[in-house]
C-alpha positions, 0 to 999 in steps of 0.5 A: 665138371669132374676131376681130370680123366687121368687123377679121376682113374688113378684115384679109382684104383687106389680105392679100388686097392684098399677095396681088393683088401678089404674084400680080400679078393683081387680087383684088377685095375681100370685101364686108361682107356676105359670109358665112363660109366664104369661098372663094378660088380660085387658079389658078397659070399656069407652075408645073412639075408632074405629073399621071398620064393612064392610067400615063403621067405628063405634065407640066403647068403650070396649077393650081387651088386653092381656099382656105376661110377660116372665121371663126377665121381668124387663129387658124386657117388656111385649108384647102386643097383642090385642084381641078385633078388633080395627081399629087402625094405632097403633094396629094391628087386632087380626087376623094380630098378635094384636101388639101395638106399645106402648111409653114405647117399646122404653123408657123401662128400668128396673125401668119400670112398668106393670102400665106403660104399662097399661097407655100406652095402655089406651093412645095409643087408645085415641091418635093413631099417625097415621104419623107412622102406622104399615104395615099391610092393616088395620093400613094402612088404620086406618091411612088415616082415622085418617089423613083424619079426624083429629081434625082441628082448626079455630082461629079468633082475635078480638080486640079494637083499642085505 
């Protein structure tokens, strides 16, 4: 059993206050008489990431997500489900269910926040684990991708002898 309908929608509008400044963006409130599942859409301008058109991998910059609050929330975090296509091992299609396995799933207490979700969201796209994909064949193969062509580095020393 969750918190009371009355705190559980005074408490999703102050996160979704600190979230409004975050994202520098207006969130309009949720209204008293708003029935759960909530679902909040996300769209994340200028955030580098990929998506396969064909077997050619193309760079984007815009995202859409949405979060489904349920009335556990603060005992449970929001699910995630992605609505735009991104070629992810972290996130799956929209069409495969859009999940996204977010830090915060396995760091969520009651303490935790829509803004935590919200940064972590934002950062999973910028930094995808591709050691750990889900299953489905896209994750898959974003994951052989992102490990094929991961950031190297190449370091020289040079130094003076006395």
């Amino acid at each position: 059993m969750g918190l009371p309908k009355q705190v559980l929608l005074k408490r999703i509008n102050n996160e979704l206050k600190y979230c409004s400044e975050y994202l520098e963006t207006e969130i309009p409130s949720i209204p008293e008489n708003s029935d759960f599942p909530l679902e909040i859409a996300i769209k994340m301008r200028n955030i580098p990431g990929y998506v396969l058109d064909g077997e050619e991998v193309k760079h984007i910059s815009d995202h859409l997500f949405v979060m489904i609050i349920s009335e556990e929330y603060g005992y449970r975090r929001p699910e995630i489900r992605w609505q735009t296509p991104i070629f992810h091992p972290n996130i799956m299609m929209p069409e495969d269910g859009g999940y996204a396995c977010l830090k915060t799933a396995d760091t969520w207490e009651f303490g935790s926040s829509l803004l935590s979700v919200v940064k972590s969201a934002e950062q999973l796209v910028m930094s995808p684990n591709p050691k750990k994909p889900f299953g489905s064949e896209t994750c898959m193969k974003a994951s052989k991708f992102y490990l094929d062509n991961q950031s190297r580095f190449e370091v020289s020393v040079r130094y003076r002898r006395r």
